[in-house]
N, C-alpha and C positions, 0 to 999 in steps of 0.2 A: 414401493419406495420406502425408503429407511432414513429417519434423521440421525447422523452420526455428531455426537458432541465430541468434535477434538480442533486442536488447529487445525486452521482450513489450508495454511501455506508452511514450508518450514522457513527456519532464520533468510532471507532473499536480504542479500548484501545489494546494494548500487554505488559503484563509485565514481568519484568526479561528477564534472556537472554531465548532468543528464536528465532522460523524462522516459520513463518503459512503463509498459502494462505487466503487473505483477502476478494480476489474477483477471481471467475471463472465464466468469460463468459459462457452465455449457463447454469449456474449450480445454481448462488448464488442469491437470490432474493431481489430485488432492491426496493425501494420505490413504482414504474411506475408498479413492476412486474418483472417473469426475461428476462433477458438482452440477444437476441439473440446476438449482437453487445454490445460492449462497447465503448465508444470513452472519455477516458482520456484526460482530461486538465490541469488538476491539484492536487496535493495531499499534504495539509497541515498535517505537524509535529508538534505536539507539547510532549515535554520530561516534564511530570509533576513530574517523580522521583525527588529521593536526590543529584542523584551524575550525571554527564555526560554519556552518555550511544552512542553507535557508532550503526547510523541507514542507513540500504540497503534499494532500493527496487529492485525488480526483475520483468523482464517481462517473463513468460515462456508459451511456445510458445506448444500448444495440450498437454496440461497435463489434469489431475483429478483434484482436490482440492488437491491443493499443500504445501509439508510443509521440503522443500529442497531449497537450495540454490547453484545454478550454477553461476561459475563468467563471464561466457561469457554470462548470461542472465540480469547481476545488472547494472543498468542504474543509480543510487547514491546511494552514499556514503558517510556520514555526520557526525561526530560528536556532540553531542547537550548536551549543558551543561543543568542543572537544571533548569527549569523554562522557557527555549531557545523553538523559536518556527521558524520552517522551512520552504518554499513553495517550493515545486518541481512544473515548467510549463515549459509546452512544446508547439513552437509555433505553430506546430501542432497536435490535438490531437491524441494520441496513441491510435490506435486501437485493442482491444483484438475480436477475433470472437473465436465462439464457442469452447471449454475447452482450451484458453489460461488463462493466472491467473495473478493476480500482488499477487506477496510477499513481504512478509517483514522478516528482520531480525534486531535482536538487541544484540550487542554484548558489549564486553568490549572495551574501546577506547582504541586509542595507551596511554595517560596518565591521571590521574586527574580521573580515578574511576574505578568501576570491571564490571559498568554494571547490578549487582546484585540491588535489589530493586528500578528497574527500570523501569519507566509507560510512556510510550507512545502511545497519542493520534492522528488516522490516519482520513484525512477527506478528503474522494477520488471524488473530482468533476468534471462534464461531461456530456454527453448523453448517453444514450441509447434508444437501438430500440427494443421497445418490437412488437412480433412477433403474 
């Protein structure tokens, strides 16, 4: 096994409203290769739509490729105006093992848009252990 320090995902655009699994350990193939282990540091937002759009992520714990959202699994919750760009970090990395998955979802804010023609850029950095 080798721990490779690089992004674990490249740029994963989502548009409009929606909810996908972007990465499942064990399943989704990495730059390094796939990712027995995952280990999460960080995951830049950026909202390239028109309007504000309201962004999750989700850690979900021995799933498939995931495309649901549980709120006992959503670890943020953001608002992002137009052109608005986010850092989610954790001071220690989140670990995903094999079919856990991070999600995302993007929905309508509480004001100021619907969410509709909405593009958001996910940029999920970390290690992994390819196997």
């Amino acid at each position: 096994m080798a721990l490779q320090k690089t992004k674990v995902l490249n740029i994963t655009s989502v548009t409009g409203i929606a909810t996908v699994g972007i990465l499942t350990a064990g399943v989704t193939p990495t730059d390094a290769g796939v990712a027995g282990t995952c280990y999460i540091r960080s995951v830049i937002m950026h909202n390239t739509g028109l309007g504000t759009a309201r962004v999750s992520l989700y850690v979900n714990p021995d799933t498939n490729p995931v495309s649901v959202a549980t709120t006992a699994n959503r670890i943020l919750r953001i608002d992002l105006s137009s052109n608005e760009t986010s850092f989610f970090e954790s001071n220690y990395p989140i670990v995903l093992t094999p079919t856990d998955s991070l999600g995302v979802e993007i929905t309508a804010p509480a004001s100021g848009g619907t969410g509709i023609g909405s593009a958001v850029n996910f940029l999920v950095n970390g290690d992994t252990d390819i196997s």
